[in-house]
Backbone as a ProteinNet text record, in pm:
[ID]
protein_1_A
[PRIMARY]
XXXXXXXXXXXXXXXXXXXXXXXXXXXXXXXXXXXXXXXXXXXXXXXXXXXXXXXXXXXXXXXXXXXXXXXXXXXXXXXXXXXXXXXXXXXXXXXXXXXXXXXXXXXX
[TERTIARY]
-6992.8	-7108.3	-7215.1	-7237.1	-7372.7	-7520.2	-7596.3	-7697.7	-7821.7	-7774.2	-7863.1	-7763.9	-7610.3	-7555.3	-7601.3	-7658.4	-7693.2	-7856.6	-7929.2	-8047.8	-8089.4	-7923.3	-7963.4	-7908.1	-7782.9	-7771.8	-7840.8	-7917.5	-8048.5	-8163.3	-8153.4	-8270.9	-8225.9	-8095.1	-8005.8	-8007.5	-7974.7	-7977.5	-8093.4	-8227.7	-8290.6	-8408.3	-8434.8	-8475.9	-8405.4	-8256.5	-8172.6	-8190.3	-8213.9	-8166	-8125.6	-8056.7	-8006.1	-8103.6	-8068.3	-8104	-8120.7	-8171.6	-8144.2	-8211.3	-8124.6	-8247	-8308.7	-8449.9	-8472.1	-8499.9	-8605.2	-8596.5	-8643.1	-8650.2	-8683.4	-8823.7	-8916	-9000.4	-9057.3	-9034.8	-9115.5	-9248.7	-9255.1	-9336.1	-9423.9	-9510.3	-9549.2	-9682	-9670.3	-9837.9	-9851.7	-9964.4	-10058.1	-10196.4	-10196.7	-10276.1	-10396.3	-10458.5	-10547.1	-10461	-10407.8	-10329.6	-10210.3	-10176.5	-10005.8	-9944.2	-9809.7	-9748.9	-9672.1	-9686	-9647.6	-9548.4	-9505	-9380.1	-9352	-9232.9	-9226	-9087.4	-9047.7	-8932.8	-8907.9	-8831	-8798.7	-8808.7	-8849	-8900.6	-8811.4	-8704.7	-8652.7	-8696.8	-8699.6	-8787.6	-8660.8	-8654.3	-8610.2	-8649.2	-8615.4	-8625	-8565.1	-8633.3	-8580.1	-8537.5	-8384.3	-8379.1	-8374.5	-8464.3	-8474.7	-8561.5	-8631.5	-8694.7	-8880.2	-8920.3	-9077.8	-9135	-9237.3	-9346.6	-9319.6	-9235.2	-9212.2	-9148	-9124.7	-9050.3	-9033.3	-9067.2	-9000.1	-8989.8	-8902.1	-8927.5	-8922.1	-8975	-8985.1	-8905.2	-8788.5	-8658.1	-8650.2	-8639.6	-8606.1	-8516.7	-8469.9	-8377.8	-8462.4	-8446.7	-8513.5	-8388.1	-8355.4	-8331.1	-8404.9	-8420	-8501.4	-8421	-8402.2	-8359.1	-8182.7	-8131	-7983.4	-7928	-8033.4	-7956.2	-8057.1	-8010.3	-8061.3	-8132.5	-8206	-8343.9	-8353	-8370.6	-8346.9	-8497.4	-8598.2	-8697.9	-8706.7	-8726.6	-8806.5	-8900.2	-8984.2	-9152.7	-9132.4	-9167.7	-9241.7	-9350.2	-9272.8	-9405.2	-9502.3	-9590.7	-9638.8	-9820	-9911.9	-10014.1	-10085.2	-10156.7	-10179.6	-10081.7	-9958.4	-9848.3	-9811.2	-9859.8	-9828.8	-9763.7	-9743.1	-9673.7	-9549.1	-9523.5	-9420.6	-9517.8	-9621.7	-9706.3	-9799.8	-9832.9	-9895.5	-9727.9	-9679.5	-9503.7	-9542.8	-9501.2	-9509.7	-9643.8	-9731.4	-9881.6	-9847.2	-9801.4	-9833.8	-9752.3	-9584	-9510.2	-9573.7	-9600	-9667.2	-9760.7	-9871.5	-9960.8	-9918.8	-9812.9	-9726.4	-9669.7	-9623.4	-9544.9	-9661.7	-9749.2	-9876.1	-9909.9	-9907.7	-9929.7	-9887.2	-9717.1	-9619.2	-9618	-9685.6	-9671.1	-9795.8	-9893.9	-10039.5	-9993.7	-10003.8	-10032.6	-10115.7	-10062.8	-10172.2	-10275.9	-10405	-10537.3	-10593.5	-10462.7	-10553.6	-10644.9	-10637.2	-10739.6	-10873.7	-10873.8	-11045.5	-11079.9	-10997.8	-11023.5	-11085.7	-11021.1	-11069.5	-11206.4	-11204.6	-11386.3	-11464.3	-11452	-11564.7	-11513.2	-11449.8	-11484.6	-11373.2	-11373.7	-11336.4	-11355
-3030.9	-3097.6	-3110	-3245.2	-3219.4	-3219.2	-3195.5	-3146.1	-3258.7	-3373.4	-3459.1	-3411.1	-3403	-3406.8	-3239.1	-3142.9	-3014.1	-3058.7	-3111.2	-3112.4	-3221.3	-3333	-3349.8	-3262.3	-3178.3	-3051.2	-2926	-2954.7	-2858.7	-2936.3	-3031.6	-3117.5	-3140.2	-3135	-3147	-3036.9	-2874.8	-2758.2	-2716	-2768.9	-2705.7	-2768.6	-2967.2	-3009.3	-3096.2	-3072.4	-3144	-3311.9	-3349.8	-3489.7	-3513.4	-3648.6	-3738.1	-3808.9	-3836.3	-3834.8	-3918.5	-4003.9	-4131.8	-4098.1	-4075.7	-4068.9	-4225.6	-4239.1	-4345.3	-4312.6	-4262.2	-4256.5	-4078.4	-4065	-3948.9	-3969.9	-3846.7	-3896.8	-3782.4	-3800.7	-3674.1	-3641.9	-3540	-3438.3	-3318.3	-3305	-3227.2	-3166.6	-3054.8	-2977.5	-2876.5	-2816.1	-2763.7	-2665.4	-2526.5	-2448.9	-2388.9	-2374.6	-2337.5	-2345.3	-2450.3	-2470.2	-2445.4	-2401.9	-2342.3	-2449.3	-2510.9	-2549.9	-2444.1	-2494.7	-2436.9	-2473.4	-2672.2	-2729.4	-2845.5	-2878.4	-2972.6	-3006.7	-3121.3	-3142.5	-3235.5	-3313.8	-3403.3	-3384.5	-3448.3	-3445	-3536.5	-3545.3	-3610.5	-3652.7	-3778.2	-3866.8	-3900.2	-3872.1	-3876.8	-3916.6	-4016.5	-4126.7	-4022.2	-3971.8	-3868.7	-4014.3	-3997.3	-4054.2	-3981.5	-4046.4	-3988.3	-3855.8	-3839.6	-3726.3	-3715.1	-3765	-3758.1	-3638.3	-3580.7	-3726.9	-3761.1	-3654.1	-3692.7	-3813	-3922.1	-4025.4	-3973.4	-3909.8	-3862.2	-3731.2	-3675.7	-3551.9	-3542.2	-3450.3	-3415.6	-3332.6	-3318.1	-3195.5	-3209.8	-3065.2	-3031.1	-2882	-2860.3	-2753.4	-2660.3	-2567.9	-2458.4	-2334.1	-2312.6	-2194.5	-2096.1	-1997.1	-1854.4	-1709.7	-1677.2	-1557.4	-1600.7	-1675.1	-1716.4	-1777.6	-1823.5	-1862.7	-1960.1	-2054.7	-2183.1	-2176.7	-2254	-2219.5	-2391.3	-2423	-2571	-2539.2	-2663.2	-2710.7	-2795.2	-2820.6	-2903.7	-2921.3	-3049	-3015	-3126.1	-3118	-3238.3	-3335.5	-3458.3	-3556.8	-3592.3	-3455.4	-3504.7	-3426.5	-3568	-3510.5	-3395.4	-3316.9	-3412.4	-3418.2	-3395.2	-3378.3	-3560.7	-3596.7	-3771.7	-3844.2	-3758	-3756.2	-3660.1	-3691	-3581.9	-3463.8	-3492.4	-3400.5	-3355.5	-3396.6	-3310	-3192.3	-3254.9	-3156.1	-3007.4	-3049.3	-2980.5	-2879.1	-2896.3	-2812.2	-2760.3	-2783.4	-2709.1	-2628.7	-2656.7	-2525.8	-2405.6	-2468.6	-2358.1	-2307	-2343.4	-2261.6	-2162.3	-2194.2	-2132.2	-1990.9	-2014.1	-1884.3	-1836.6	-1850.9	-1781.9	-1658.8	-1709.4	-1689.4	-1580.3	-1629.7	-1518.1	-1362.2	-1416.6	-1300.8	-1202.1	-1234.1	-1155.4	-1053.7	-947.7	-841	-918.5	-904.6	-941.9	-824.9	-848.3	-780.9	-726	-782.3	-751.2	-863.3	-993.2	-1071.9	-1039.1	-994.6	-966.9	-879.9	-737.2	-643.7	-679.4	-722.5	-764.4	-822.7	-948.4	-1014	-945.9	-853.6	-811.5	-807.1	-914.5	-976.6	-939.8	-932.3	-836.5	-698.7
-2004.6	-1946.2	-2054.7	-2073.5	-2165.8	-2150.2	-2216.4	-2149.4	-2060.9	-2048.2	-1949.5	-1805.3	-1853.8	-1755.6	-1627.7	-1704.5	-1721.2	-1617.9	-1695.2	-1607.4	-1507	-1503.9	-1364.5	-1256.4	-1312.7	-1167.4	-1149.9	-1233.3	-1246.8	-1130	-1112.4	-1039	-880.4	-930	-762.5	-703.3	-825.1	-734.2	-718.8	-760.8	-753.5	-667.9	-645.6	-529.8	-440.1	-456	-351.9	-375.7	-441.2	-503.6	-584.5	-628.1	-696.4	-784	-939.6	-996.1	-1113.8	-1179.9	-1255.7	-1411.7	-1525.6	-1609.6	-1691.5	-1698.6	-1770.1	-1902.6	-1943.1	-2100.7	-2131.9	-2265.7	-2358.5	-2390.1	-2424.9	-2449.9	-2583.6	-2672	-2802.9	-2741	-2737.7	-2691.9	-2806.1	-2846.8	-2980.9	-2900.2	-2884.7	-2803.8	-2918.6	-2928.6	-3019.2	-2939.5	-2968.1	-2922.8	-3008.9	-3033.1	-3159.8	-3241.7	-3315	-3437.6	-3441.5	-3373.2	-3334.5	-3277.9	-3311.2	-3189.7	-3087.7	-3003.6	-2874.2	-2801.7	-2881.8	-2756.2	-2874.8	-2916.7	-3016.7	-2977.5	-2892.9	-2858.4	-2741.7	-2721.7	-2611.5	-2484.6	-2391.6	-2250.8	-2183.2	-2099	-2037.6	-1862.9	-1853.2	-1745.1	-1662.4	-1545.8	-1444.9	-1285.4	-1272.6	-1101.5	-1035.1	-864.5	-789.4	-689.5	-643.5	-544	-435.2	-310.4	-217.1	-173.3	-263.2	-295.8	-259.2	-148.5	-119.7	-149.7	-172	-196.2	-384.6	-450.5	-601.1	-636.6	-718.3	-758.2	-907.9	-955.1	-1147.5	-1150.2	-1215	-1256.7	-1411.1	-1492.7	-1637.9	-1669.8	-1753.8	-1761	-1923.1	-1947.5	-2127.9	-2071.4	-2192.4	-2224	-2306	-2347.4	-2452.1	-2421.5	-2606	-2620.2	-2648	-2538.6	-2515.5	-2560.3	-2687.9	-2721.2	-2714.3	-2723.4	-2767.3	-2595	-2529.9	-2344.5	-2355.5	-2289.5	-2281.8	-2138.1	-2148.3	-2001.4	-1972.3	-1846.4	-1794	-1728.9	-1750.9	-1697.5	-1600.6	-1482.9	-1453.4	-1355.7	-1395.9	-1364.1	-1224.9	-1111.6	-1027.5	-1101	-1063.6	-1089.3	-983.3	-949	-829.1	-864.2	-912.7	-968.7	-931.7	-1007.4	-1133.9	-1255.1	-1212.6	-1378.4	-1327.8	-1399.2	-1426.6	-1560.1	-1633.2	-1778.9	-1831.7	-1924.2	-2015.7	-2044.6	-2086.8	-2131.4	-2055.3	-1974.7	-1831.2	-1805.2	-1808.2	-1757.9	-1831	-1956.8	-2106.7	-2064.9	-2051.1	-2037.7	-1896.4	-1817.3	-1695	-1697	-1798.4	-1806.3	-1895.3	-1974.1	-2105.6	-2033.9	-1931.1	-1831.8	-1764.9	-1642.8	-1574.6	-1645.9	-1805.8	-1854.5	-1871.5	-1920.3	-1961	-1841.3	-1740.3	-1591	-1570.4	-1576.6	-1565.9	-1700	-1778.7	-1889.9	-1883.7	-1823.2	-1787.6	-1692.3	-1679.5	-1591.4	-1469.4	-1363.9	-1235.1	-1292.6	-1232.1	-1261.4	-1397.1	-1506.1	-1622.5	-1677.6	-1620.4	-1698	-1634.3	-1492.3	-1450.6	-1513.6	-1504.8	-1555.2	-1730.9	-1809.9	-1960.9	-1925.3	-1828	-1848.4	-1759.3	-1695.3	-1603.8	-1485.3	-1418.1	-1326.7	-1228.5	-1093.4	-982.2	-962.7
[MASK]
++++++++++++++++++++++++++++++++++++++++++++++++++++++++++++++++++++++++++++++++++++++++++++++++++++++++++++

């Protein structure tokens, strides 16, 4: 299976539709000087799929296992790169200790 073939059953198992890809899109994000995401974004037509009509799907190898993305196109992610930023948010999310960011600014 190759790997478009990979993240459209990634899109099927994971919002029960069918799946069309239209194009690729280079993708390059940047954090205080760092990149953070430098790599292809694949654009995908949900058939049948309300209220989303696209989804955004990339691959990444994470420590030698390959990790399947994908984002809803259902704003505000209206781009490859809205996709791209809301995942890189999301891990961020996931890598914080619940209650250590109040705890660091003050606040709660």
């Amino acid at each position: 299976m190759n790997s478009l073939e990979v993240l459209k059953k990634t899109i099927l198992d994971l919002h029960g539709c069918d799946s069309e890809r239209v194009l690729s899109v280079p993708v390059h994000e940047t954090y205080q000087g760092k990149v953070v995401w430098d790599g292809d974004v694949e654009v995908f037509l949900l058939i049948d799929h309300p209220p989303a009509k696209r989804a955004y799907a990339w691959s990444k190898d994470e420590f030698g296992e390959m990790r399947h993305v994908v984002i809803l196109g259902i704003p505000p992610i209206n781009s490859p790169v809205d996709a791209v930023r809301a995942a890189i948010i999301e891990e961020a999310r996931q890598k914080i200790p619940r209650g250590k960011a109040a705890f660091e600014t003050g606040v709660g």
